[in-house]
Short mmCIF file of the C-alpha atoms (twelve columns), coordinates in Angstrom:
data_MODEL
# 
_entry.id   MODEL 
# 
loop_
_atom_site.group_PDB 
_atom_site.id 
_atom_site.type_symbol 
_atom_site.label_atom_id 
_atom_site.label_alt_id 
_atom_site.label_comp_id 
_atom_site.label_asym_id 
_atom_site.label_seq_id 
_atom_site.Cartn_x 
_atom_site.Cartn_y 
_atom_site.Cartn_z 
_atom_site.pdbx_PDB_model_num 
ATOM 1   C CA . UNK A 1   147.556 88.500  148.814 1 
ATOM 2   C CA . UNK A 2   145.214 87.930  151.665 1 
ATOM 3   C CA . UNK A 3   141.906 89.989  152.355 1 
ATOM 4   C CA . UNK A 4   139.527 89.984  155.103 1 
ATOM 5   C CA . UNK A 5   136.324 91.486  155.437 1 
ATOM 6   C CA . UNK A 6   134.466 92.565  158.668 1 
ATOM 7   C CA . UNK A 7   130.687 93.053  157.382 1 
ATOM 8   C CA . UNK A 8   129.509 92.308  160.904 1 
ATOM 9   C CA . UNK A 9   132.142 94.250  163.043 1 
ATOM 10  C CA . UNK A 10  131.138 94.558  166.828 1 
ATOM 11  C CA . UNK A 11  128.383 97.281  167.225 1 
ATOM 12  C CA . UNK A 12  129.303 99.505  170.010 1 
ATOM 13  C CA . UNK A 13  126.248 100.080 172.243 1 
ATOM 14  C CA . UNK A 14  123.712 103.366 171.506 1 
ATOM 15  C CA . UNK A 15  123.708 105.997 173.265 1 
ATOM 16  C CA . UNK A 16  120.136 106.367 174.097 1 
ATOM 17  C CA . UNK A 17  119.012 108.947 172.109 1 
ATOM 18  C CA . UNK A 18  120.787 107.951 169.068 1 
ATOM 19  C CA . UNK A 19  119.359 104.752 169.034 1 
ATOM 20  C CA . UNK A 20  117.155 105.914 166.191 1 
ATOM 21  C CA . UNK A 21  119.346 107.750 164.524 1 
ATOM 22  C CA . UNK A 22  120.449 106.559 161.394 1 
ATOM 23  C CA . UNK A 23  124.184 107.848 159.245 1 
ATOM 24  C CA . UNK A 24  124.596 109.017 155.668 1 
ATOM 25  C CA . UNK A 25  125.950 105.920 154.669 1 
ATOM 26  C CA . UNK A 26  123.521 103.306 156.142 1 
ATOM 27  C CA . UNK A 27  124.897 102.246 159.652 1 
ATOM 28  C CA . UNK A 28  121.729 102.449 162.468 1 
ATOM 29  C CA . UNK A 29  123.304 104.638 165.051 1 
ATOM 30  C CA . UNK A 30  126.550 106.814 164.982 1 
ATOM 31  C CA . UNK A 31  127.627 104.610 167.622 1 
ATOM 32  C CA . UNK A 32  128.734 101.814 164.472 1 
ATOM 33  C CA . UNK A 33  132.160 101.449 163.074 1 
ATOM 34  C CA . UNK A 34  131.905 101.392 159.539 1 
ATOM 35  C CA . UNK A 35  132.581 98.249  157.506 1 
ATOM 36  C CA . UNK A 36  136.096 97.446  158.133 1 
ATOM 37  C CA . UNK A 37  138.126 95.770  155.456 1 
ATOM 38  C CA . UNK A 38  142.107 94.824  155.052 1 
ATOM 39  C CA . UNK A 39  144.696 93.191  153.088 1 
ATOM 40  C CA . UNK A 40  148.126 91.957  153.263 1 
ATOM 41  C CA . UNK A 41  151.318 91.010  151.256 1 
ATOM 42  C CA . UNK A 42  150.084 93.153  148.228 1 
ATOM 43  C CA . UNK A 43  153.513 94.790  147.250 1 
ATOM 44  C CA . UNK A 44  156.636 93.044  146.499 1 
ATOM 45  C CA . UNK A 45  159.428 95.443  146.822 1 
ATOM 46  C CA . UNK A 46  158.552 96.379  150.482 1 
ATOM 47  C CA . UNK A 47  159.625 93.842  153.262 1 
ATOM 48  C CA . UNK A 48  155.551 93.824  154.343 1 
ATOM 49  C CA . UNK A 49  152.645 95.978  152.978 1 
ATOM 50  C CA . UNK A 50  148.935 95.824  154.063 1 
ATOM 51  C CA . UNK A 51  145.881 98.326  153.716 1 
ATOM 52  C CA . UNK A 52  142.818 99.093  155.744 1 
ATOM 53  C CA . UNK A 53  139.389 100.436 154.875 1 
ATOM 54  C CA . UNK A 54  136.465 101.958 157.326 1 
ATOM 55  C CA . UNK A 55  134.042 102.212 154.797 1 
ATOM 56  C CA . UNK A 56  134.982 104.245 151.682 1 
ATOM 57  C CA . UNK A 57  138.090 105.681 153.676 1 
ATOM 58  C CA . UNK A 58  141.448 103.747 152.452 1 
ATOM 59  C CA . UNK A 59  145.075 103.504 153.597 1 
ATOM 60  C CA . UNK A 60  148.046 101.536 151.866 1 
ATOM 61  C CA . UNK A 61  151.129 101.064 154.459 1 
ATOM 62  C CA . UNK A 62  154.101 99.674  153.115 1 
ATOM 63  C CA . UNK A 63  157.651 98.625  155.294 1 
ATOM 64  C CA . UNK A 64  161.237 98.620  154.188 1 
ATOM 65  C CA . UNK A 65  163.388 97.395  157.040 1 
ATOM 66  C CA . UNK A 66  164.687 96.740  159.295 1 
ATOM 67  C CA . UNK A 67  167.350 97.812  156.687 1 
ATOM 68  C CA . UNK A 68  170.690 99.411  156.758 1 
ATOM 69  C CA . UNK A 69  170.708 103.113 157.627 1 
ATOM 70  C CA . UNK A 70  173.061 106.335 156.737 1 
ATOM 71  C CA . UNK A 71  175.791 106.533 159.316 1 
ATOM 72  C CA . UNK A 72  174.576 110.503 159.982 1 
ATOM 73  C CA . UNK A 73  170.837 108.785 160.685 1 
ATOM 74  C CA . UNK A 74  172.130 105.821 162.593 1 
ATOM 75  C CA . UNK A 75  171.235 105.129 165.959 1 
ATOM 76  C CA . UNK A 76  173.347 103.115 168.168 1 
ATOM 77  C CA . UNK A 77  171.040 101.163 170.626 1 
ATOM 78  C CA . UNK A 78  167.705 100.772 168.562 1 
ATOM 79  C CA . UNK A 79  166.681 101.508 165.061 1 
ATOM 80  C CA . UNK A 80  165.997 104.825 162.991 1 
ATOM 81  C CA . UNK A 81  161.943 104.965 162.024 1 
ATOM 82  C CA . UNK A 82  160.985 106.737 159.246 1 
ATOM 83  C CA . UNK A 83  157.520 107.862 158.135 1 
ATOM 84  C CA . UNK A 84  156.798 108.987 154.555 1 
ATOM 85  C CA . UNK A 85  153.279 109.934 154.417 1 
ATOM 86  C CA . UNK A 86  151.670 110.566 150.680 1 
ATOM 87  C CA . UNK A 87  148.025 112.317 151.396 1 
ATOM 88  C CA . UNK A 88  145.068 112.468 148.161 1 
ATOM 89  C CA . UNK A 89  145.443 116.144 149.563 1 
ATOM 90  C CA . UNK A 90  148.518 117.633 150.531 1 
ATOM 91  C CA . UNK A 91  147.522 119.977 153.266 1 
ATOM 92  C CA . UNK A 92  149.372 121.247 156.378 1 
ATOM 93  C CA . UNK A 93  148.448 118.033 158.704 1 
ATOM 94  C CA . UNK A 94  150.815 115.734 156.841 1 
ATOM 95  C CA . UNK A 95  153.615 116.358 158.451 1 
ATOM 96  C CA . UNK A 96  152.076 116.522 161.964 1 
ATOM 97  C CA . UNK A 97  150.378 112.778 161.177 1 
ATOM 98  C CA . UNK A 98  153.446 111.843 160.004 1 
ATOM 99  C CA . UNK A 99  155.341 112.797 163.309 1 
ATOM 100 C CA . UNK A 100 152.042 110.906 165.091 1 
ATOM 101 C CA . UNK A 101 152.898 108.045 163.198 1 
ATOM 102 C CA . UNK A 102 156.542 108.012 164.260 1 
ATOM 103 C CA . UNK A 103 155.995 107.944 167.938 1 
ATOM 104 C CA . UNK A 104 152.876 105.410 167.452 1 
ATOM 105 C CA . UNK A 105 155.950 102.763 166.141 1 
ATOM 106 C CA . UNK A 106 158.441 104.078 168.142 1 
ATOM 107 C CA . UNK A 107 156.443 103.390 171.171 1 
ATOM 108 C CA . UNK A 108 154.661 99.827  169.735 1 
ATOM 109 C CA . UNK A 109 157.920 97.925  167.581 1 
ATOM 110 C CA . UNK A 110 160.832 96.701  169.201 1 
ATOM 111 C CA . UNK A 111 163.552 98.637  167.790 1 
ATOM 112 C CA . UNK A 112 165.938 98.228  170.253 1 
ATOM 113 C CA . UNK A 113 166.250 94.521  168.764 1 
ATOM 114 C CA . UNK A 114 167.433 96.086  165.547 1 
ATOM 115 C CA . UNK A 115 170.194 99.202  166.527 1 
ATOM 116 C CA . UNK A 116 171.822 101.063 163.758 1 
ATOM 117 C CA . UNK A 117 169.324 100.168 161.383 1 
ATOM 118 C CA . UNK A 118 165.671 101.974 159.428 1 
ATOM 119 C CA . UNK A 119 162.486 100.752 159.706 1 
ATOM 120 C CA . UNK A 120 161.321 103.020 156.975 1 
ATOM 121 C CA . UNK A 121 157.280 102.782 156.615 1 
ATOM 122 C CA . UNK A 122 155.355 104.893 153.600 1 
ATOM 123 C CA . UNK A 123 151.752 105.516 153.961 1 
ATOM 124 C CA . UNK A 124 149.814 105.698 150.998 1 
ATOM 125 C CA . UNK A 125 146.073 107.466 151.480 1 
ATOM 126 C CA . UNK A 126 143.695 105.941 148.361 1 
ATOM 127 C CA . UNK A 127 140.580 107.385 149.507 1 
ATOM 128 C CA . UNK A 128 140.125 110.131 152.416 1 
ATOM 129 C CA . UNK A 129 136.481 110.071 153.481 1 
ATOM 130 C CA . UNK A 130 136.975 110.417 157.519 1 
ATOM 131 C CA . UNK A 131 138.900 108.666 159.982 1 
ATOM 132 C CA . UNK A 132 142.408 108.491 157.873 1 
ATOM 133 C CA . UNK A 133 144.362 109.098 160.660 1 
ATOM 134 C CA . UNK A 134 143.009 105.890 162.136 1 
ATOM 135 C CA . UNK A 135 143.100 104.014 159.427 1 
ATOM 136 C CA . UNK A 136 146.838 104.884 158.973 1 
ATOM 137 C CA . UNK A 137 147.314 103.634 162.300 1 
ATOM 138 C CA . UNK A 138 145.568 100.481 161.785 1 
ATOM 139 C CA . UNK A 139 147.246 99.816  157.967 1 
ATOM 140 C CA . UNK A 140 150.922 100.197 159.525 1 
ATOM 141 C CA . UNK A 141 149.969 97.938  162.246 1 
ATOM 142 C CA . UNK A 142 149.240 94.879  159.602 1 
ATOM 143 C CA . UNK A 143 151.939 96.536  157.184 1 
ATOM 144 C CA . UNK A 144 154.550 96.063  160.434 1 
ATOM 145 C CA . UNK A 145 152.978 92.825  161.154 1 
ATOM 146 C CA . UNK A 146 153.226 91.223  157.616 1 
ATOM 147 C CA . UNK A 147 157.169 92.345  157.543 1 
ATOM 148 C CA . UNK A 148 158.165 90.304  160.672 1 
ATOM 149 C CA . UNK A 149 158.841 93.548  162.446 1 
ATOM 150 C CA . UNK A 150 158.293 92.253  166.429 1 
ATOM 151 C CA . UNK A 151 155.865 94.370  168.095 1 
ATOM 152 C CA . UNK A 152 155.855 94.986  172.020 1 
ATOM 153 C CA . UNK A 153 151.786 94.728  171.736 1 
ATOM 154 C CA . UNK A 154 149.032 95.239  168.641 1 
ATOM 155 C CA . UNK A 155 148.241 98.622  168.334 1 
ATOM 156 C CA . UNK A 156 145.105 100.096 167.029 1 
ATOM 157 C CA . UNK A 157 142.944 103.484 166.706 1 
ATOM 158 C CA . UNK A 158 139.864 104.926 166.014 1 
ATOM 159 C CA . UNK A 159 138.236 108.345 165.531 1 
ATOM 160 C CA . UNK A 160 134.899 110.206 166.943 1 
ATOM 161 C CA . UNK A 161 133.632 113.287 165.724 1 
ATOM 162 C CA . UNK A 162 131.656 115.560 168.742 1 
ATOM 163 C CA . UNK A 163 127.929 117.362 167.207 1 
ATOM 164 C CA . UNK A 164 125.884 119.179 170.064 1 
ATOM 165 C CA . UNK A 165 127.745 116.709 172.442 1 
ATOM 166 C CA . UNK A 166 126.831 113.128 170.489 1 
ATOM 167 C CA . UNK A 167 129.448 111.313 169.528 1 
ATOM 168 C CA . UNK A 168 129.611 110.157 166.323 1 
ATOM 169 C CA . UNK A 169 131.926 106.999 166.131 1 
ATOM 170 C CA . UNK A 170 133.754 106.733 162.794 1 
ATOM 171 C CA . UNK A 171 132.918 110.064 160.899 1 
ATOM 172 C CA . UNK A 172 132.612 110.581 157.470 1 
ATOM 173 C CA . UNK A 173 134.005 113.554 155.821 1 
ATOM 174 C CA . UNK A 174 130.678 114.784 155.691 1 
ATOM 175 C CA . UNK A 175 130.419 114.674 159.500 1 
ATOM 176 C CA . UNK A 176 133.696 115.536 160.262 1 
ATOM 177 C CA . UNK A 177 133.225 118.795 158.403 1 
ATOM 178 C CA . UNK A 178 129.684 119.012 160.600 1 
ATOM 179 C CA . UNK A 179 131.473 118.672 163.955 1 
ATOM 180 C CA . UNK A 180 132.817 121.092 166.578 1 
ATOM 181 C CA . UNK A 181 135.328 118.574 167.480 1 
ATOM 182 C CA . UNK A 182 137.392 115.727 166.108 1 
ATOM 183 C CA . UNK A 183 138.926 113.017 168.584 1 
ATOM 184 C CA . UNK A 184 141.806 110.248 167.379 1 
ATOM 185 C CA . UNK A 185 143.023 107.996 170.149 1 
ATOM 186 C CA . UNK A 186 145.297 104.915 169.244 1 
ATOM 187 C CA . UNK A 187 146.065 101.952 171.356 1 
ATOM 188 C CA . UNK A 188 148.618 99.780  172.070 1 
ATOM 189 C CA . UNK A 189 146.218 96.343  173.419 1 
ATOM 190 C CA . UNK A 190 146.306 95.113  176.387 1 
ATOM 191 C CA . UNK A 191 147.889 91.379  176.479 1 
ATOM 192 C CA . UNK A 192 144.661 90.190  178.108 1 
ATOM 193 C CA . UNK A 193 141.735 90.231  175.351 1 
ATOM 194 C CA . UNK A 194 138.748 88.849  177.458 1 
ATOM 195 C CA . UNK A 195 139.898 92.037  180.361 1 
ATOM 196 C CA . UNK A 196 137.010 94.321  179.098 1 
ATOM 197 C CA . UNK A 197 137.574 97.128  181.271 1 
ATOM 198 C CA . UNK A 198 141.099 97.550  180.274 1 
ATOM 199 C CA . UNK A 199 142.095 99.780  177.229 1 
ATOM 200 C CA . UNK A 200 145.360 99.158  176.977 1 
ATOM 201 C CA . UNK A 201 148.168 102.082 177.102 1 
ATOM 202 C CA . UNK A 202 147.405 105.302 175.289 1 
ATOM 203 C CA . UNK A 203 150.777 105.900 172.364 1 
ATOM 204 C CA . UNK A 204 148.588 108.379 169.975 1 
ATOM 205 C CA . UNK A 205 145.853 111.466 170.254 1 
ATOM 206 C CA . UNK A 206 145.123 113.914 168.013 1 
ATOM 207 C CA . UNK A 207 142.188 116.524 168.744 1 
ATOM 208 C CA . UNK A 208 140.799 118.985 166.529 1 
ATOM 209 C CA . UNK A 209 138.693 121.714 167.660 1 
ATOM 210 C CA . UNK A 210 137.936 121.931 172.044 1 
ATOM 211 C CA . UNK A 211 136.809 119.617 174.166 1 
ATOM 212 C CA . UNK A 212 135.338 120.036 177.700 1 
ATOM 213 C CA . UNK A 213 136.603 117.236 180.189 1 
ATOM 214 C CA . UNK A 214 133.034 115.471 179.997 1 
ATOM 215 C CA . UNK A 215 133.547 115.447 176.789 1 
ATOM 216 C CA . UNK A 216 136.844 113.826 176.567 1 
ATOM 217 C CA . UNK A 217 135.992 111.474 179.415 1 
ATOM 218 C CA . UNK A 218 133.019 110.231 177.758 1 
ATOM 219 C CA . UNK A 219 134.737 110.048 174.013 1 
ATOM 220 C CA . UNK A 220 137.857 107.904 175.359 1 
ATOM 221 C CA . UNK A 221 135.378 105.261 176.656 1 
ATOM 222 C CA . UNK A 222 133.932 105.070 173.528 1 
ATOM 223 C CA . UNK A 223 137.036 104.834 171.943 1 
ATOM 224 C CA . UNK A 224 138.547 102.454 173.673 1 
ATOM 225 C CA . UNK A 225 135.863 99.654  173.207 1 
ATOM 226 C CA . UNK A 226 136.343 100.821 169.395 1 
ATOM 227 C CA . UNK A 227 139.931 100.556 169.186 1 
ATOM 228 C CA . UNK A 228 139.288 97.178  170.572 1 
ATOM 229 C CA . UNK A 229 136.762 96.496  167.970 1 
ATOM 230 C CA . UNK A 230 139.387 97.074  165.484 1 
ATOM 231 C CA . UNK A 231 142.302 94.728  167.188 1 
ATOM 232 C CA . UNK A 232 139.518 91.446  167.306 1 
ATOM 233 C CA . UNK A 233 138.876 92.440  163.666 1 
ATOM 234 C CA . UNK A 234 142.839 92.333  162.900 1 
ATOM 235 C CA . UNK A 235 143.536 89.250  164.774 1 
ATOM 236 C CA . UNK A 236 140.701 87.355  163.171 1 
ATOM 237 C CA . UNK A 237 142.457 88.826  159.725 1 
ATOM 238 C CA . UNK A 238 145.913 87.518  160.402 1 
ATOM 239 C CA . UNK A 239 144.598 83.718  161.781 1 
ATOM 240 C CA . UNK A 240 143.177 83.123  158.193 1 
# 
């Protein structure tokens, strides 16, 4: 079992007038990710299992596959994905962030290497305090990574909750409960790491509540430098 830490992860800059703000749980500005911590090869049943913490919010991903598949589920030219997703809370947004999850490694894994087959992936929440969604995202992508599953390009997400038009990078529970709006955008990384100005392509979003165009315009760039806050905190995981 491997674990990495990321006590200093990037700080994304202030908006001005948060700059003095400080969160509930100690980070100077809502503009911080909260400390981000992982772990892989914990399971030994599972073909590759990893989890991944912001702050007190954690997420177990485990992968079984590419294994064989019923005939009435198989696919000929790429493989079945399954998503089993076990929440501390069963509420009605399981199923839709299990369908997210699907198309995030349908669009991210090369299935089409492995046809007639099922890369099955169960998602285990431990601790739901914000962000889960995310941090699902981010656990699979270590989880996929640790099983030898071959991905098309590192994939990663983050969340932002919206409050009187600040954005809040990261929420809590706490401040997701405060917010008008709740923003989840995941990744797939561009192939270039030093190109700051590119994002990479879009394969997840999940909004709860309205946004206004500004809005959204103003929460994907903070997002995106995020997300990519998350990926140099994964590679620097895996080259330990």
């Amino acid at each position: 079992m491997a674990e990495m830490r990321g006590g200093d992860a990037e700080q994304l800059k202030p908006r001005k007038h948060l700059e003095t703000e400080h969160c509930e749980d100690g980070r100077a500005a809502y503009t911080m990710i909260r400390e981000m911590k992982c772990s892989f090869a914990l399971l030994d049943r599972p073909d590759g299992s990893a989890s991944f913490s912001f702050g007190n919010t954690s997420v177990m991903a485990a992968v079984y596959g590419p294994r064989e598949v019923a005939i009435s589920k198989e696919l000929h030219d790429r493989s079945t994905v399954e998503i089993v997703w076990h929440a501390v809370e069963n509420d009605n947004t399981t199923s839709l962030q299990a369908h997210l999850m699907e198309f995030v490694v349908n669009a991210s894994a090369m299935i089409h290497e492995f046809p007639r087959s099922c890369i099955r992936v169960v998602i285990q929440e431990i601790q739901n305090d914000g962000s889960v969604l995310a941090c699902a995202v981010n656990a699979t992508c270590l989880a996929l990574m640790d099983a030898g599953v071959p991905l098309t390009s590192l994939f990663t997400a983050a969340s932002c909750a919206i409050v009187d038009d600040n954005i809040m990078i990261d929420p809590s529970m706490r401040e997701v409960k405060a917010a008008g709006s709740v923003f989840t955008v995941g990744y797939k990384q561009p192939s270039n790491v030093d190109d700051d100005e590119d994002d990479g392509e879009i394969v997840l979003t999940q909004v709860i509540g309205a946004l206004s165009v500004d809005q959204t315009k103003a929460a994907l760039n903070v997002l995106g430098k995020a997300a990519k806050s998350v990926a140099a905190f994964i590679r620097k995981a895996k080259s330990h």
